[in-house]
C-alpha positions in Angstrom: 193.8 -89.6 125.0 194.5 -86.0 124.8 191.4 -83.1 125.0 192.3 -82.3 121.6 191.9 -85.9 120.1 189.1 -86.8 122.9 186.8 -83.8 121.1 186.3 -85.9 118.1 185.5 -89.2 119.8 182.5 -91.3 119.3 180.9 -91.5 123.2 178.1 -93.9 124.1 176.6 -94.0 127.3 177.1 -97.5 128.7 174.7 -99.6 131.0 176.4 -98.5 134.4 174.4 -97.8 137.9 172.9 -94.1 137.3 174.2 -91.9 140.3 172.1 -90.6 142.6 170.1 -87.8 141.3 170.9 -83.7 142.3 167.8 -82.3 144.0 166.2 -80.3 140.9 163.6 -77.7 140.7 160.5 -77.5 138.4 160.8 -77.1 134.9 157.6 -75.2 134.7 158.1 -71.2 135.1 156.2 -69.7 138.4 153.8 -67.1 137.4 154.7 -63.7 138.3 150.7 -62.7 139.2 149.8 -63.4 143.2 147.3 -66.2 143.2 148.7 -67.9 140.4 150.2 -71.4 139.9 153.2 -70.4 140.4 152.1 -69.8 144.4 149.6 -72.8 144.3 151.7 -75.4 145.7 152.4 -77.9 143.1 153.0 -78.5 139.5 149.8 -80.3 138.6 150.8 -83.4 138.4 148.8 -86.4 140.1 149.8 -86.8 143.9 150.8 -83.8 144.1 150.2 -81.5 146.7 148.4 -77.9 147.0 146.4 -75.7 144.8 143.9 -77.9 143.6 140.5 -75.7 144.5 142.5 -72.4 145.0 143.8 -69.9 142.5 146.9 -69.6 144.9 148.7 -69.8 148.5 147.2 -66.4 149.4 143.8 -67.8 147.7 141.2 -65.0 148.8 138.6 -66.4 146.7 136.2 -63.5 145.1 132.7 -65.5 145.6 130.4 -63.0 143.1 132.8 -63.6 139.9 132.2 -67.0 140.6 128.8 -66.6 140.8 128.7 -64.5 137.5 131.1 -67.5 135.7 128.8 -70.0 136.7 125.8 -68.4 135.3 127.7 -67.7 132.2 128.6 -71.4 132.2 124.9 -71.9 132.7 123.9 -70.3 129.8 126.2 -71.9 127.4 125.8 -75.4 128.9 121.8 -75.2 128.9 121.6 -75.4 125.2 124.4 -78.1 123.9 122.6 -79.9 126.6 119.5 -80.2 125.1 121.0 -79.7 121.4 123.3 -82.4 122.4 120.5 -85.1 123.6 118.1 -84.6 120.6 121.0 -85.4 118.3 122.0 -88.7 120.3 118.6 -89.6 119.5 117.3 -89.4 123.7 114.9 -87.2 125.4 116.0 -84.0 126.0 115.5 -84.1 130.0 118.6 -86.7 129.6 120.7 -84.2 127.9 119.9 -81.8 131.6 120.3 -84.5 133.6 123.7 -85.2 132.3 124.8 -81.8 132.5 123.7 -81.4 136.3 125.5 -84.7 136.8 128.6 -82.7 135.1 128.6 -80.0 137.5 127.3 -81.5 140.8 129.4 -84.4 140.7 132.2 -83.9 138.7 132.5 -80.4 139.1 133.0 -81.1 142.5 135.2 -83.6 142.4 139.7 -82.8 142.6 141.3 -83.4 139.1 141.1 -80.1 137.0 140.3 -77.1 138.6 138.1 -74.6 135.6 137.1 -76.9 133.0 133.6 -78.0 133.0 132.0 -81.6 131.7 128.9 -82.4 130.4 127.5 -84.3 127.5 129.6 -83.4 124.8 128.3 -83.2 121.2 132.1 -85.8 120.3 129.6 -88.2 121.2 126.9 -87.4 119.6 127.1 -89.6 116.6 128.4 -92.7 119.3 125.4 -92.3 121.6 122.9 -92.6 118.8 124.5 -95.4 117.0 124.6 -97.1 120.3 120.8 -96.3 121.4 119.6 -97.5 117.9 121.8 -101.0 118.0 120.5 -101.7 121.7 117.7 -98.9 122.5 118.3 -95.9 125.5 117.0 -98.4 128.4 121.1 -100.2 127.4 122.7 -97.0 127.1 123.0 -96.8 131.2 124.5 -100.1 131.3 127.0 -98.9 128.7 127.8 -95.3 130.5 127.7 -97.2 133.9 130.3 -99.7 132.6 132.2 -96.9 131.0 132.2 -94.9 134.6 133.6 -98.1 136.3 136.5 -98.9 134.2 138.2 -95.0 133.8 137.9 -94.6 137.4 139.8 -98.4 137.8 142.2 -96.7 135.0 142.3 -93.3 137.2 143.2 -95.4 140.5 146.1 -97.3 138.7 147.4 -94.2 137.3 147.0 -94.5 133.8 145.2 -91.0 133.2 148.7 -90.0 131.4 148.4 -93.1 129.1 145.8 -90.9 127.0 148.6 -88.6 125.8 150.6 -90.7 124.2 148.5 -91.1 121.1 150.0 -89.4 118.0 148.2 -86.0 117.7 147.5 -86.9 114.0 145.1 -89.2 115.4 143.5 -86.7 117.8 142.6 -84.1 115.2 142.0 -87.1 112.4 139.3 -88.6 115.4 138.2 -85.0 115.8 137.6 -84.3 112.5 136.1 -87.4 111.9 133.4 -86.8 115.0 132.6 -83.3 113.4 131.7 -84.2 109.6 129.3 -86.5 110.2 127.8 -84.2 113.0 127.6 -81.6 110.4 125.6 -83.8 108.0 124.1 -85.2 110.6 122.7 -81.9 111.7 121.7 -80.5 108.7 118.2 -82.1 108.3 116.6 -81.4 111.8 117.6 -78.3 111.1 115.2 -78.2 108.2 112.9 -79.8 110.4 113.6 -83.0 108.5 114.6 -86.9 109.2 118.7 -87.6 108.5 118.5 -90.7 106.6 120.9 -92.8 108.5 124.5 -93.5 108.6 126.9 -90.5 107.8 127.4 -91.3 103.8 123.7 -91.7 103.2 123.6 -88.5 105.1 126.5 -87.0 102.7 124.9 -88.3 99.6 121.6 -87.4 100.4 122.2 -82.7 100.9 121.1 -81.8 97.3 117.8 -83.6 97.6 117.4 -81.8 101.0 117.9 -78.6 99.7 115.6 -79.5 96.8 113.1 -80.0 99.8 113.8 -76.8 101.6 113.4 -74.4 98.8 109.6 -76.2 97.8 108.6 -76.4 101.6 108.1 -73.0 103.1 108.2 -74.0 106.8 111.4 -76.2 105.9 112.9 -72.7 104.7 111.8 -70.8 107.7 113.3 -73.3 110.4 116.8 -74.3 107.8 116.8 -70.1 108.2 117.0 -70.2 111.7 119.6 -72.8 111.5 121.6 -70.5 109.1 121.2 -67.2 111.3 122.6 -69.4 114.5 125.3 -71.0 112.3 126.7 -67.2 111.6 125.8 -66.1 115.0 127.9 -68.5 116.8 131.3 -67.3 114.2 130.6 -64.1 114.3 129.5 -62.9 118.2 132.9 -62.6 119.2 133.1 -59.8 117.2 130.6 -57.8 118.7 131.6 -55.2 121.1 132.9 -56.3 124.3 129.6 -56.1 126.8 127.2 -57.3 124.1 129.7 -60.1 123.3 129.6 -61.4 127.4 126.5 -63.0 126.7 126.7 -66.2 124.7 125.8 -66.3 121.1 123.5 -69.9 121.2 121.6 -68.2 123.9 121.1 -65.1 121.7 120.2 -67.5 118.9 117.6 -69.6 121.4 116.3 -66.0 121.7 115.3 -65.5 118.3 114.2 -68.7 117.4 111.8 -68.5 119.9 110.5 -65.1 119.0 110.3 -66.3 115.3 108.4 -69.5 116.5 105.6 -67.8 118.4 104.7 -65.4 115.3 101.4 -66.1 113.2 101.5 -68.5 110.1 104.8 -70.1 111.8 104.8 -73.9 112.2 108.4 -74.9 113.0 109.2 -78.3 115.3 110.0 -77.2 118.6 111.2 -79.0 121.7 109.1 -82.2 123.2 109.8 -81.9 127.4 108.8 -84.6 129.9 109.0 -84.3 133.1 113.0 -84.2 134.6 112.1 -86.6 137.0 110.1 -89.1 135.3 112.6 -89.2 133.3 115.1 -91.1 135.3 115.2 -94.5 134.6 117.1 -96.1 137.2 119.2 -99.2 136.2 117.7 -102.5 137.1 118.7 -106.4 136.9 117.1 -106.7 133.3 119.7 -104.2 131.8 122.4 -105.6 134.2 122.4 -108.5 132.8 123.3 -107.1 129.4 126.8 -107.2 130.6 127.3 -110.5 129.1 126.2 -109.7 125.5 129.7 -109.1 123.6 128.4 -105.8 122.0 127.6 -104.1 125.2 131.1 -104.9 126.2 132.7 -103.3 123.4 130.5 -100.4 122.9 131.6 -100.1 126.7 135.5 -100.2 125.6 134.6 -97.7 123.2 133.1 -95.2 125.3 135.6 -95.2 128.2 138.7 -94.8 125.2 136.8 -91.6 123.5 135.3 -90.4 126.4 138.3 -90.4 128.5 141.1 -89.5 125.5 138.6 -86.2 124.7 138.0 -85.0 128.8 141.7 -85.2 128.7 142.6 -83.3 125.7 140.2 -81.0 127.0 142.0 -80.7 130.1 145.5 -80.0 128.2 143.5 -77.4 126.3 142.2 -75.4 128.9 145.3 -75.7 130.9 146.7 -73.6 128.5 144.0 -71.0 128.8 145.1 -70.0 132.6 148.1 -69.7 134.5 146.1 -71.5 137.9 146.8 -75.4 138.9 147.5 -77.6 136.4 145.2 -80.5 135.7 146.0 -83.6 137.9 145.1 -86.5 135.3 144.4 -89.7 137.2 142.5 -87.6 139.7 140.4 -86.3 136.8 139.8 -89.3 135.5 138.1 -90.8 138.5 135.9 -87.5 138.4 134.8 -88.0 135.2 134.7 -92.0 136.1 132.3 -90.8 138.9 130.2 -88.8 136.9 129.9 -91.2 134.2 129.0 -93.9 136.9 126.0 -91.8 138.5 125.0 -90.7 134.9 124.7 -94.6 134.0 122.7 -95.5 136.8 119.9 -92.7 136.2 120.0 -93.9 132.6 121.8 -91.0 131.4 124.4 -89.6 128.5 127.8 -89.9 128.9 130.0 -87.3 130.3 133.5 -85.9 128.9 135.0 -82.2 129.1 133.6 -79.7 127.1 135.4 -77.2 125.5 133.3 -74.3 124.6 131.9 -74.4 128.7 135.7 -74.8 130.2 136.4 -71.6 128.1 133.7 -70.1 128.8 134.3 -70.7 132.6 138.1 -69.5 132.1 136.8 -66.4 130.3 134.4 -65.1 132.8 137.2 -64.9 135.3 136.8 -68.2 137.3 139.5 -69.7 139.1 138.0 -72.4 141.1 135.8 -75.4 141.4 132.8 -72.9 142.8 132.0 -71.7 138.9 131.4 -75.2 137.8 129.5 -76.9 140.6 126.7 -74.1 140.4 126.5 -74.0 136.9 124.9 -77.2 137.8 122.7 -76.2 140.4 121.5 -73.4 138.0 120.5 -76.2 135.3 118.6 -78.6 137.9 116.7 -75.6 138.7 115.6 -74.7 135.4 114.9 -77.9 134.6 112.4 -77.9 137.5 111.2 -74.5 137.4 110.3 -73.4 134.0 110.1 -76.7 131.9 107.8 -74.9 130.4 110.5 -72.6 128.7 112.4 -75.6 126.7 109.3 -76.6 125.0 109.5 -73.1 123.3 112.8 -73.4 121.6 113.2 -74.7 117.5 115.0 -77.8 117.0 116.5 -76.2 113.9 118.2 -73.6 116.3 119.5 -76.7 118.3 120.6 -78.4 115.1 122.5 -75.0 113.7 124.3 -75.2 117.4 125.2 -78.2 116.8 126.7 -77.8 113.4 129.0 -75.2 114.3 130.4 -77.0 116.7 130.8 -80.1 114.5 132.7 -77.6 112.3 135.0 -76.7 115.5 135.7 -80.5 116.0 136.3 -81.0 112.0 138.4 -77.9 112.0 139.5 -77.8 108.1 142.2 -75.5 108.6 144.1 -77.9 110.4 144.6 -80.5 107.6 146.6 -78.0 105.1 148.4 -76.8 108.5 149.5 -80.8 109.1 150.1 -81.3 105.4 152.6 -78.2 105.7 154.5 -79.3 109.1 154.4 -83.3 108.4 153.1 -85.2 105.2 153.1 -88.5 107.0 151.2 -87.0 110.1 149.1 -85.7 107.5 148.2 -88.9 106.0 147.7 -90.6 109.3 145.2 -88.1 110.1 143.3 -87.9 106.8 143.0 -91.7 107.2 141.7 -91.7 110.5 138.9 -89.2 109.6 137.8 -91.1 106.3 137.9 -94.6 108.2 135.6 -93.0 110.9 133.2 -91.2 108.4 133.1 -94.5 106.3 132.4 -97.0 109.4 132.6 -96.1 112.9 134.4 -94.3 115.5 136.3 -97.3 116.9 137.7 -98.2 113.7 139.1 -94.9 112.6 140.5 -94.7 116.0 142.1 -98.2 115.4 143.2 -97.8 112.1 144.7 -94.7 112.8 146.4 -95.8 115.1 147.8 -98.8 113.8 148.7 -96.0 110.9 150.8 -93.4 113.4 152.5 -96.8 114.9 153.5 -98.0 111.2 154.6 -94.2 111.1 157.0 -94.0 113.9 158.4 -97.4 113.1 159.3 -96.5 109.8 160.9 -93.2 110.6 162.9 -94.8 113.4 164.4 -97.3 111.3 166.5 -94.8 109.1 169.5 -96.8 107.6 171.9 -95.1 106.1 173.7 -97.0 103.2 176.7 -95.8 101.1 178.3 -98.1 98.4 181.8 -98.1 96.7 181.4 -100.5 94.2 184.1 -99.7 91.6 186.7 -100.0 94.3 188.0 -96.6 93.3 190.6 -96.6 95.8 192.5 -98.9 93.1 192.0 -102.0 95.8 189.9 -103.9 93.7 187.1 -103.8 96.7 183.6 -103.5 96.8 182.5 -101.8 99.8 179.4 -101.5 102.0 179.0 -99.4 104.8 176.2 -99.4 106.9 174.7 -96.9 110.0 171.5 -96.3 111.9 168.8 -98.8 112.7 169.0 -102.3 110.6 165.3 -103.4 110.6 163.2 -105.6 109.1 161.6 -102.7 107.3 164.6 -101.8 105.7 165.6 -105.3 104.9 164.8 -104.4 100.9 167.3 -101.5 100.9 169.8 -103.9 102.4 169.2 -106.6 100.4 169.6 -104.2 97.3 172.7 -103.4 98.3 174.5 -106.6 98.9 173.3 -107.5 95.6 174.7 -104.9 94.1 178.0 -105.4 95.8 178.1 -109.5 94.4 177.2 -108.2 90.8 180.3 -105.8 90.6 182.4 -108.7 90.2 185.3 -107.5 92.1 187.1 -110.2 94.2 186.7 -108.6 97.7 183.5 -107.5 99.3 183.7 -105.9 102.6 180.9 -104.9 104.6 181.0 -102.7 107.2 177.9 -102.6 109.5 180.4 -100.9 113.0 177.9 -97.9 112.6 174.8 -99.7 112.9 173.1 -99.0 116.2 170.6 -101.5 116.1 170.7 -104.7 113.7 167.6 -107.2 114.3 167.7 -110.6 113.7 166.5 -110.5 110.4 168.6 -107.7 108.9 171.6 -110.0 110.6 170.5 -113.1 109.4 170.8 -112.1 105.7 174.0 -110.2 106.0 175.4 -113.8 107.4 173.7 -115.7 104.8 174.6 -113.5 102.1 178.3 -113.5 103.4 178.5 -117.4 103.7 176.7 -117.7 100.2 179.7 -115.7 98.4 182.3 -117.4 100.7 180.8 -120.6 99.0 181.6 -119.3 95.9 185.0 -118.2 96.2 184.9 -114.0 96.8 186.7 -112.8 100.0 184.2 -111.1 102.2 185.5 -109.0 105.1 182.1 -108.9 107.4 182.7 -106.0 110.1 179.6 -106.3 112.6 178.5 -103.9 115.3 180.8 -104.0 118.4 183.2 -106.0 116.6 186.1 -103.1 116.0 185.1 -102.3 119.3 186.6 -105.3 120.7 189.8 -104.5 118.4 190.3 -101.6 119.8 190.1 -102.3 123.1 192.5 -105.0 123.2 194.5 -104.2 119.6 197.4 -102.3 119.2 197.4 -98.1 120.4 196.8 -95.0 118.9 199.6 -94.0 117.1 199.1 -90.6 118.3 200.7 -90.1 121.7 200.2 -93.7 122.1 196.6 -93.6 123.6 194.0 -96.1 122.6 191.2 -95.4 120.5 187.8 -95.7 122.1 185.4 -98.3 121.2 182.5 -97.7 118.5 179.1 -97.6 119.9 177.8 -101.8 120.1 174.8 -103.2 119.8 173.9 -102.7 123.6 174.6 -98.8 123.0 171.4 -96.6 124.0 173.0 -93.2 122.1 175.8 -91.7 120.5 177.3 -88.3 119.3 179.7 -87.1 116.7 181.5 -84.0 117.5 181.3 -82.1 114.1 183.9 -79.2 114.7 187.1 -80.0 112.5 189.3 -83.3 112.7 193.4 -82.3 113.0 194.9 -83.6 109.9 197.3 -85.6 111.5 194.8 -87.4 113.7 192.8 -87.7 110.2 195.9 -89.1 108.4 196.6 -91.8 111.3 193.0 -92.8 111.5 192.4 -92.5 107.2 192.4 -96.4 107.2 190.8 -97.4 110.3 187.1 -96.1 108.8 187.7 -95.7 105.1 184.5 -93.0 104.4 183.1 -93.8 101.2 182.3 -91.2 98.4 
């Protein structure tokens, strides 16, 4: 065939032996600062080698500004921590003991470089279901089980399995973590009991604000909450060195001072004793392992806590230009931290984001930040206990609630229902399954919802109909293209209907552009074909591949005597259509090879 007549050719890529690749460099840009990834050694992905507790090749590594990040990490970590642990429904020494185990274990551990773990307020909700179905002595069983099976998932390289979930279902689990947080949240911080599940919660706001405003002390803690709720939106905004210091800290600050004044009687924190604490696993919680409910509380965990520390890692990856996150490595770590946090009868562990930013914003850039800041919260724990019994649980609760608003992020649902309205409704049924029963569900449900999704959308059939046979041949015609599926099998039906009831004497259907035709969508073309055979119409049945054949082995192409190439078949993996203009003699030769119908 001629250039010219080649341009205009449908090409498919067969199912040939692939040549040996040209060697190829990475797709990722280096960075043009010293120290940077683009020095570091690697790309971040697993097994790869270099950069993983450096900043770069030259990698002089500035020991004070780690110092200073890890204090700053400190003093973010130290109250979602305890916040974090009184809304799980545990003692509050957990909550530290957690949060050490996040920075002593995993901190330490290769996988991502800045961002920091710890209990993670996600969980929240989870954890305290979980302790009131089977009490705190099961929840180490459940973490311990949980630790075990991500890093079996990390070791057989499955940490990049987590990303392949529809982000419609990421923001819908998100969203549905942080409303019922928020609720959730709002009656300690009137110093008040949350009635249950997240709907009685919901349903029961206006008779806690009838509460509030009759019950001084309720007003004086819910205003604590309120003053740490527009704290925590608004600090950023503060000029740059008052801004360093974190605004829950700030807020821990005031509560306290408004707590120790005369005539105040707010709930503040109840602290044991860190070590006492620890309740180390034994054979009688062990042997929970066989009850059905611990096993899937256990499958639950490991798929929220690992999906989350890994979105987190994608986050903060995008915060600095240092290594990239290696993701089966970092799920062992958090597999490892989750282990040792189940055997001392501990909350789980995931990535947190507002500590990984915080870590990335005070100038960290390696593992050094985060392994103190857990040093700094063991020794607080064990120094000045005495400290954490001073703070309001209403200023804990309002912490809490903003960051259930960061997880439910509402400006993200009119931003989805712009972009994609089916992405949209995937993730608006996620959150609502979630808030209405539980967090496996909605994660189930919505993603049985993103699969039904992408099915639909990638069985597009494109169906054209001449059924008046306008080209005088007294034909009805049916053309075909794209993916012939099941799911379209009422559109295709429709249409072969509609082809018998015109009456004309012909019927010929065309199906050489279909890409893909199942066996259903195939087995009623036949039938239908057969049926009007039976009753006397001529029915001309073109099926994928089968011009192919004709042209392979049929007469040339009038046009310089070349043959025509074959149509994309049913074993075809792609094709393309040059769309730049057809000569009108080649158009004229070919005018009743693929009649196009109008």
């Amino acid at each position: 065939m001629s250039g010219q007549h080649a341009r205009h050719a449908l090409g498919t890529r067969t199912r040939t032996r692939p040549k040996a690749p040209a060697p190829t460099t990475s797709l990722r840009k280096p960075s043009s600062a010293p120290g940077r990834a683009g020095e570091a050694g690697g790309t971040g992905g697993d097994g790869q080698a270099g950069g993983a507790g450096r900043a770069g090749g030259a990698g002089r590594v500035n020991l004070g500004t780690e110092i200073t990040a890890s204090l700053v990490v400190f003093l973010v970590a130290l109250p979602l921590c305890i916040g974090v642990a009184v809304a799980s429904g545990v003692p509050a020494e957990l909550g530290i003991i957690s949060g050490v185990i996040g920075g002593l274990v995993v901190g330490a551990a290769r996988g991502s470089t800045l961002q920091v773990s710890g209990p993670a307020a996600g969980l929240a909700a989870l954890v305290a279901e979980t302790v009131l179905e089977f009490g705190v002595a099961m929840l180490g069983v459940i973490v311990l089980g949980s630790g075990i099976l991500q890093i079996i998932l990390g070791l057989v390289r499955l940490g990049r399995m987590f990303q392949a979930i529809s982000l419609a279902v990421v923001q819908g689990m998100l969203a549905g973590i942080g409303l019922p947080l928020i609720f959730g949240q709002l009656y300690p911080m009137s110093d008040s009991k949350a009635p249950g599940t997240p709907l009685e919660n919901i349903a029961g706001v206006p008779g806690l604000l009838a509460d509030v405003l009759t019950n001084p002390q309720a007003l004086i803690a819910a205003s604590l909450g309120v003053v740490t709720i527009v704290l925590s939106f608004l600090w950023k905004k503060m000029p740059g060195p008052v801004k360093k210091v974190p605004a829950a800290l700030v807020a821990v600050g005031i509560g306290i001072g408004v707590a120790a004044l005369p005539g105040v009687d707010v709930k503040t924190l109840q602290v044991g004793n860190l070590l006492s604490s620890v309740q180390v696993l034994g054979t009688e919680q062990l042997a929970g392992l066989a009850d059905l409910g611990i096993l899937t509380a256990i499958l639950t965990f490991t798929v929220i806590a690992s999906a989350e520390s890994l979105f987190t890692a994608a986050a903060v990856d995008r915060m600095h230009s240092g290594p990239r996150t290696r993701y089966n490595a970092e799920l062992v770590a958090q597999g490892a931290g989750n282990t040792v946090a189940g055997l001392l009868g501990a909350l789980p562990i995931t990535a947190v984001v507002a500590r990984s930013s915080a870590n990335v914003q005070a100038g960290a850039t390696t593992r050094i930040s985060r392994t103190l800041h857990g040093l700094w919260l063991l020794a607080f724990a064990l120094l000045l206990p005495q400290v954490l019994a001073l703070i309001p649980i209403s200023v804990l609760a309002g912490v809490l609630v903003h960051s259930g608003w960061k997880l439910f992020a509402p400006e993200e649902f009119p931003k989805m229902w712009r972009q994609d309205r089916g992405e949209f409704a995937v993730m608006t049924i996620t959150t609502l399954v979630i808030v209405a029963t539980a967090l496996l569900e909605g994660v189930l449900i919505g993603l049985a919802a993103g699969v039904v999704l992408a099915a639909l959308r990638m069985s597009r059939t494109v169906i054209r109909q001449d059924l008046d046979g306008d080209d005088g041949d007294g034909v009805a015609r049916v053309v075909m293209a794209g993916n012939a599926t099941f799911l379209r099998l009422p559109q295709v039906i429709e249409a072969l209907e509609a082809a018998a009831a015109s009456g004309k004497p012909r019927i010929c259907l065309d199906l050489t552009g279909v890409t893909h035709l199942d066996h259903a969508c195939r087995n009623q073309v036949e039938e239908f074909a057969a049926q009007q055979r039976g009753l006397g119409t001529q029915v001309e049945l073109l099926m994928p591949g089968s011009e192919a054949k004709e042209a392979e082995t049929a007469s040339p192409d009038p046009i310089e005597g070349t043959l025509m190439p074959p149509r994309p078949g049913p074993d075809a993996e792609w094709f393309y259509l040059d769309t730049g203009p057809v000569p009108d003699t080649y158009a004229h030769a070919h005018a009743e090879r693929a009649p196009l119908l109008r």
